[in-house]
N, C-alpha and C positions, 0 to 999 in steps of 0.2 A: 296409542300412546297413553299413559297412565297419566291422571290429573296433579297425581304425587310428583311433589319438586326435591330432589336430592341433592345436598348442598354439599355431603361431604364423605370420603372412602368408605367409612365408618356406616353413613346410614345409607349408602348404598350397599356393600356389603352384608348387610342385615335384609336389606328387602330383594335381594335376588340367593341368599338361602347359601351363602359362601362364604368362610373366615376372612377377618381382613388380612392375613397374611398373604390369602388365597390369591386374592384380589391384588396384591401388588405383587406378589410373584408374576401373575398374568400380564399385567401392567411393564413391566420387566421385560419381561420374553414371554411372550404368549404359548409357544411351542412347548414352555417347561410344563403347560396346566395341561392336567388330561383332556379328550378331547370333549368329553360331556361333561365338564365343567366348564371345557372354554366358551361351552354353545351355551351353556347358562346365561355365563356373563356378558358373552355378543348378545342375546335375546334380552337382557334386561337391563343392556346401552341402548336400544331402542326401544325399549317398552317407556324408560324411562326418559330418554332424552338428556344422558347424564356428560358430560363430557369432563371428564378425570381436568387437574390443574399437571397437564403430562412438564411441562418445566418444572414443578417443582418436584415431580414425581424422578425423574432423569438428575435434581441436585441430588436428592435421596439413597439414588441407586451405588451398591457397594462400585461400581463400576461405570462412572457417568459417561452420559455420548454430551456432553456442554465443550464447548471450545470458543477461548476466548481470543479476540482479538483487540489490539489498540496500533490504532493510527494516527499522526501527529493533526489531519484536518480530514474528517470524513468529507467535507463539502469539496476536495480537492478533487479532482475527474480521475485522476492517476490511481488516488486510495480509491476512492468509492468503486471505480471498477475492478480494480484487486478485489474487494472485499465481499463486491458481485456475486468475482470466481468463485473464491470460495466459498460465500454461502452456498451455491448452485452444488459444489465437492461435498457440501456438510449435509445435504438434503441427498442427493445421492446414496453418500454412505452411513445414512441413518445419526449425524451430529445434529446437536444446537451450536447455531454462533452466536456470542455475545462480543458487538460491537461495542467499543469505547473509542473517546476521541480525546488525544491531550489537549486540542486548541492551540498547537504550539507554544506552550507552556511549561516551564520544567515542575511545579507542582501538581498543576490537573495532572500531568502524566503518572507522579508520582502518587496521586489518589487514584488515578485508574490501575495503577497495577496494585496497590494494595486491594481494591475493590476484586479484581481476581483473584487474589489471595483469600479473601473471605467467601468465596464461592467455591463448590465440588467439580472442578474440571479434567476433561481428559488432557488440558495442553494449552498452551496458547500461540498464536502468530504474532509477531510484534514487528510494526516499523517506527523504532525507537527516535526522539527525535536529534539523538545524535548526541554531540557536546553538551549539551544542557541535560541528560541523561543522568539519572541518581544509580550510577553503578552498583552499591550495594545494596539498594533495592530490589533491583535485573535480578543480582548473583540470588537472592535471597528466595523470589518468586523460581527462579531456574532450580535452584535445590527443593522445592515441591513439588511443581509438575513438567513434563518435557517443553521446550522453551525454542523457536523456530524466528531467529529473524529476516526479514524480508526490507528491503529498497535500503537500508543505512545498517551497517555492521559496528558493531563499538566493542568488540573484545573479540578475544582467539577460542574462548572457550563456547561459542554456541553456534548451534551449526544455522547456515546463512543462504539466501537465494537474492541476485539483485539482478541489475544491470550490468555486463562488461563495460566500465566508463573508456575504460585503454581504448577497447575494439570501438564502441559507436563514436567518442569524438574525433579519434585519427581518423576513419572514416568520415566524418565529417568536415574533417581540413583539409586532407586531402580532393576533396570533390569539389570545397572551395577552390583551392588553388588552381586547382585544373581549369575553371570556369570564369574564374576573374581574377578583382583585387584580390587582393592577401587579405584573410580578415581578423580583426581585432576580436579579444576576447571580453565582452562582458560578464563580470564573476558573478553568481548568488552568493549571499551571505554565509557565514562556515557556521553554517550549521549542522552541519553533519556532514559525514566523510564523503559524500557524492560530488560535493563543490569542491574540494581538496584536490581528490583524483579529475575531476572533470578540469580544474585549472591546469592542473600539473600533467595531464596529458598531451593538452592545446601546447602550451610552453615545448615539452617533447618534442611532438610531432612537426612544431614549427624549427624548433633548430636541427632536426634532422633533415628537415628538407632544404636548411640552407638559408632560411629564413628568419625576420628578427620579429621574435614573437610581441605581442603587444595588448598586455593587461588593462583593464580598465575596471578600478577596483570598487566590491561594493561598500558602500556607507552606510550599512544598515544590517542589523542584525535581525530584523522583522521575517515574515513570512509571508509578506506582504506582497508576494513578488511582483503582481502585475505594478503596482504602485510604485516599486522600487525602480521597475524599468522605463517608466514613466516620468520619474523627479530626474532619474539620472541622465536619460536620455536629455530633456531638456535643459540640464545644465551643462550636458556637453554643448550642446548646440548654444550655447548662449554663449561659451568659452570660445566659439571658430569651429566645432563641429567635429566629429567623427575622425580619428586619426587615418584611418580607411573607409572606405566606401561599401566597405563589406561590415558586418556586426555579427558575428556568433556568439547567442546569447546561453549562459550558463541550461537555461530548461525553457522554456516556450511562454511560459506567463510572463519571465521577463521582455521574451520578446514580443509580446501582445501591447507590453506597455513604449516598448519602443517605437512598433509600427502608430500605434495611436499618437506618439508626440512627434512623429514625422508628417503624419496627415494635419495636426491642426497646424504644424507650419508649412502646409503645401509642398512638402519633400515626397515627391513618386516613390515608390518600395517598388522594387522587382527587378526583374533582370534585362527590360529594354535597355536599350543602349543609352536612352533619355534620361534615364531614372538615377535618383540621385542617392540609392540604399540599395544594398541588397543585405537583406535581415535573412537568420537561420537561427532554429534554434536546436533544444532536445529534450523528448518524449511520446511527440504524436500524441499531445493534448485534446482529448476527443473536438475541444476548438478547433483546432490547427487549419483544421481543413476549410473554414469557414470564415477566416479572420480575411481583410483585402489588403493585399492578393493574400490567395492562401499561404500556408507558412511551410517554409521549406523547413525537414527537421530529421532525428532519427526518431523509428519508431520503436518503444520498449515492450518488449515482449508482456503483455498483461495477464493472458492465460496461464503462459511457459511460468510466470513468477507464481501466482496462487496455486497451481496444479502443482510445479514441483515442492512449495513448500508446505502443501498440506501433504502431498507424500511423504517429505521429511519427519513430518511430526509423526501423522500414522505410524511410521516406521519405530519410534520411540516412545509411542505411546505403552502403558505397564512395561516399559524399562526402567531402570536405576539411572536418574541423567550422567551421562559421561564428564567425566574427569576436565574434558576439553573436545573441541571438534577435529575430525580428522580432515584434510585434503578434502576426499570425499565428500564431506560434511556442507564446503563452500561453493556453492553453484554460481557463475556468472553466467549468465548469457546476452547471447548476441546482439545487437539491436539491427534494427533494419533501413537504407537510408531511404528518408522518403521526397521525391522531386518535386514542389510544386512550382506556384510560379512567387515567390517572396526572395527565391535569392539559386 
């Protein structure tokens, strides 16, 4: 290894005897260099110990492999393992991912998509954070690069991968009812269209079955969920308690905060006959399983969403973004119920 330290394209390209053109062509796609100049420059990354800036090298490229992504809380277990997936897709198939997170804030989101804007990307993944979403901002970033939303859909025109809300919470009430009380719905805040449909499902599914549905609305526009289900929970119970004996909670952080305000008032969770809750929620929160008793819930497909929707974008990646999404375009899938012992 040479005692020479190369700081930049330029002066390594001069000491291994190759134009700088040469040198980021290769950098580019190596296959394009002849083969005795590829061995040059393989032999003097190690002679030299040079290791190229390959991110900035990839913004550079007439045809970047960069892919951006923004999610409303990276620290949520739901995104962060979405975001896993697809890093795992983006190393696979030769991308960079560039993670952003809004914070659940309608500006940071709006500086994280301009901040993709001012980068050379193949696309980006977005789970927008809903209502509070600067639509012409979306529209604006979706007329530069191909644009893929995933877990909250906010317009017709981009094409989408989320959860079935219809399939997993009627499954969900349904399995209730079978098994006990009738259970109340506790909402998330409307923040995005997943609470909408997830409400207006429960309400559905409970008058078709004959049933008189029963909302329990939230107070708060936060993101806060576990917190939310926590204040709420104990001002129900300070009110005489629970309309039902069952609680299905809008996603599972709410009901991590309800099982906690049931425990410090000595209220059993589970499905003995003793027990004075049975709590459910929805997503199969990598917690879920760990909270006491564990949490009964549906589980949302986390691969099935990152995999189909970086095939989406793949698919539109050097396209002309479409007009609007087709049918085709809107993927729901399944969720899976999962049994513990919380309800």
């Amino acid at each position: 290894m040479s005692e020479r330290k190369i700081r930049t394209m330029e002066e390594f390209a001069t000491a291994c005897g190759v134009s700088r053109p040469t040198v980021s062509k290769y950098f580019n796609e190596p296959e394009s260099v002849k083969k005795s100049t590829r061995d040059r420059i393989e032999k003097a990354l190690k002679d030299f110990d040079y290791r190229p800036n390959i991110f900035a090298i990839n913004l550079n490229r007439k045809k970047p492999k960069n892919i951006g992504v923004i999610v409303p809380h990276i620290s949520d277990p739901f995104y962060a393992e979405v975001v896993r997936q697809i890093e795992m897709r983006c190393l696979r198939e030769g991308y960079w991912v560039i993670v952003l997170s809004s914070h659940g804030d309608r500006e940071l989101e709006a500086n994280a998509i301009r901040t993709l804007q001012s980068l050379k990307l193949s696309g980006a993944i977005i789970a927008p954070l809903g209502f509070d979403s600067d639509l012409k901002l979306i529209d604006s970033l979706r007329e530069q690069i191909p644009l893929v939303f995933f877990d909250s859909r906010i317009d017709d025109g981009t094409p989408f991968v989320g959860t079935d809300n219809a399939q997993s919470i009627s499954h969900m009430v349904d399995y209730l009812l079978r098994t006990g009380e009738n259970p109340c719905f506790l909402e998330m805040p409307s923040v995005n269209q997943n609470a909408v449909e997830r409400r207006d499902t429960y309400i559905r599914t409970m008058e078709q079955r004959g049933v008189e549905p029963i909302v329990l609305p939230a107070r708060s526009t936060s993101w806060s969920f576990e917190e939310l289900g926590f204040v709420e929970a104990n001002r129900i119970l300070d009110e005489g308690g629970f309309p039902t004996r069952t609680v299905l909670c809008a996603n599972d952080r709410l009901a991590f905060g309800v099982i906690a305000a049931a425990f410090g008032r000595r209220l059993k969770v589970g499905i003995d006959p003793e027990s004075s809750l049975r709590v459910a929620g929805h997503d199969d929160h990598p917690l879920s399983r760990f909270t006491c008793p564990p949490l009964t819930t549906v589980a949302q497909d986390y691969q099935g969403i990152a995999s189909v929707g970086f095939d989406m974008l793949l698919a539109r990646i050097g396209q002309k973004p479409k007009a609007s999404a087709s049918r085709s375009d809107i993927r729901r899938l399944d969720a899976k119920l999962i049994m513990r012992g919380s309800a």
